[in-house]
N, C-alpha and C positions, 0 to 999 in steps of 0.2 A: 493562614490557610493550612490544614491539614495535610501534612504531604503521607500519612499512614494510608496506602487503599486497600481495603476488605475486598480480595478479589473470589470471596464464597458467593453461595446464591441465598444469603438469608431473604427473608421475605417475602414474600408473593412474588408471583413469574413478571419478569418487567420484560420492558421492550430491551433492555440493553442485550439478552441473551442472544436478540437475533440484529445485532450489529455487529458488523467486523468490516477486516477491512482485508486486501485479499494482493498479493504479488503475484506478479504471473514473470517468471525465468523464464530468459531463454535458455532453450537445453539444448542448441545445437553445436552452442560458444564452447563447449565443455569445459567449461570453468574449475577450476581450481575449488573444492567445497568452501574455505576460507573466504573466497573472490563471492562467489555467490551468495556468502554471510554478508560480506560486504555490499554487494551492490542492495540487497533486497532491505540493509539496516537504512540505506541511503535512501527508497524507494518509499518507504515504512514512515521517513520522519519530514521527506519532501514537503507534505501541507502544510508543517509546523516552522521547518526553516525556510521556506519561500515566503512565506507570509511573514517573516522577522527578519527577512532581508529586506522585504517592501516594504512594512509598516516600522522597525524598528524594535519591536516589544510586541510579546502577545500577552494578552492576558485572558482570565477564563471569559470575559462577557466578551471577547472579540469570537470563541468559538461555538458553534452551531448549537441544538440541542441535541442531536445525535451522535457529535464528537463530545459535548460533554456526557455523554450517556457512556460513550464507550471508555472516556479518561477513567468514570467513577464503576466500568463494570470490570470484564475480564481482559481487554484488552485482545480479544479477540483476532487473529493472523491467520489466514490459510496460506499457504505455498503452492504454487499450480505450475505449469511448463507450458510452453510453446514451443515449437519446432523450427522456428526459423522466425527474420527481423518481419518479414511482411504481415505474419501471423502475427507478432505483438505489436506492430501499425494497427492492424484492424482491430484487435483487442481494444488498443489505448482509440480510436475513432469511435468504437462503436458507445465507448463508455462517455466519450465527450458529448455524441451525439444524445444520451440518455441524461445527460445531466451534470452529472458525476463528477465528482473530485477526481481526477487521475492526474499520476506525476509519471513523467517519460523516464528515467535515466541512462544518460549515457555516459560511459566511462571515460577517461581522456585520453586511454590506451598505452599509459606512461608503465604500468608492470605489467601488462597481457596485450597482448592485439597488435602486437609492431609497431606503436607508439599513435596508431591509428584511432582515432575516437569511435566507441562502439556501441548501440544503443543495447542496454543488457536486459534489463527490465522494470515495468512500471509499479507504482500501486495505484489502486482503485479504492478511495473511501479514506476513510470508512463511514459508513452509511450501513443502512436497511439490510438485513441481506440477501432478500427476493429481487431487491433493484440489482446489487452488484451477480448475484445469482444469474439473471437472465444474461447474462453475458460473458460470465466464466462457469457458469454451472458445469459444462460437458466438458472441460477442461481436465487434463489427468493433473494429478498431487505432484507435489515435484518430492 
């Protein structure tokens, strides 16, 4: 397998330019910028390690055609905020209710949060991005 990815736009407009996949922070934790690298790398690669804890192994034909669309395009990430845990409930429902790949993260509270476990935030996808769009479109950029 080629591990080299051409992440240019040579040839005709494909579908991958409009896949991504998209974190939505909470911004109210006011996390350490470090913490927040952290939780959204954890949040980013949830599809990939959940599914290698369940199945053992992934391989390319266990992933979708949209996740292999996005492996082979740019890798596409938006970063968005939330203002509180309610708010990134309903984020993380409303994307379950649509379909949607969404991972929760919660942190275990052992270097932030009084040792208290915290849900920080999810990702959604990736997938389409008019699907994960109707749902974080009005969302501010974190």
């Amino acid at each position: 397998m080629n591990t080299n990815i051409d992440h240019d736009d040579k040839g005709p407009a494909s579908e991958r330019s409009q896949i991504k996949q998209v974190i939505v922070m909470r911004y109210d934790l006011k996390m350490r910028r470090g913490k927040q690298i952290a939780q959204g790398a954890h949040a980013s690669m949830a599809f990939l390690s959940r599914r290698l804890t369940t199945n053992g192994k992934i391989a390319w034909a266990d992933c979708t055609e949209v996740e292999r669309l996005w492996f082979s395009g740019k890798f596409a990430k938006i970063c968005c905020r939330v203002n509180s845990e309610e708010e990134l409930l309903a984020i993380y429902e409303q994307a379950r209710e649509a379909g949607l790949a969404v991972h929760l993260i919660t942190d275990s509270g052992k270097t932030e949060f009084h040792g208290v476990p915290t849900r920080t935030c999810l990702a959604i996808g990736p997938d389409v991005s008019e699907k994960i769009d109707a749902i974080t479109g009005s969302l501010q950029l974190l």
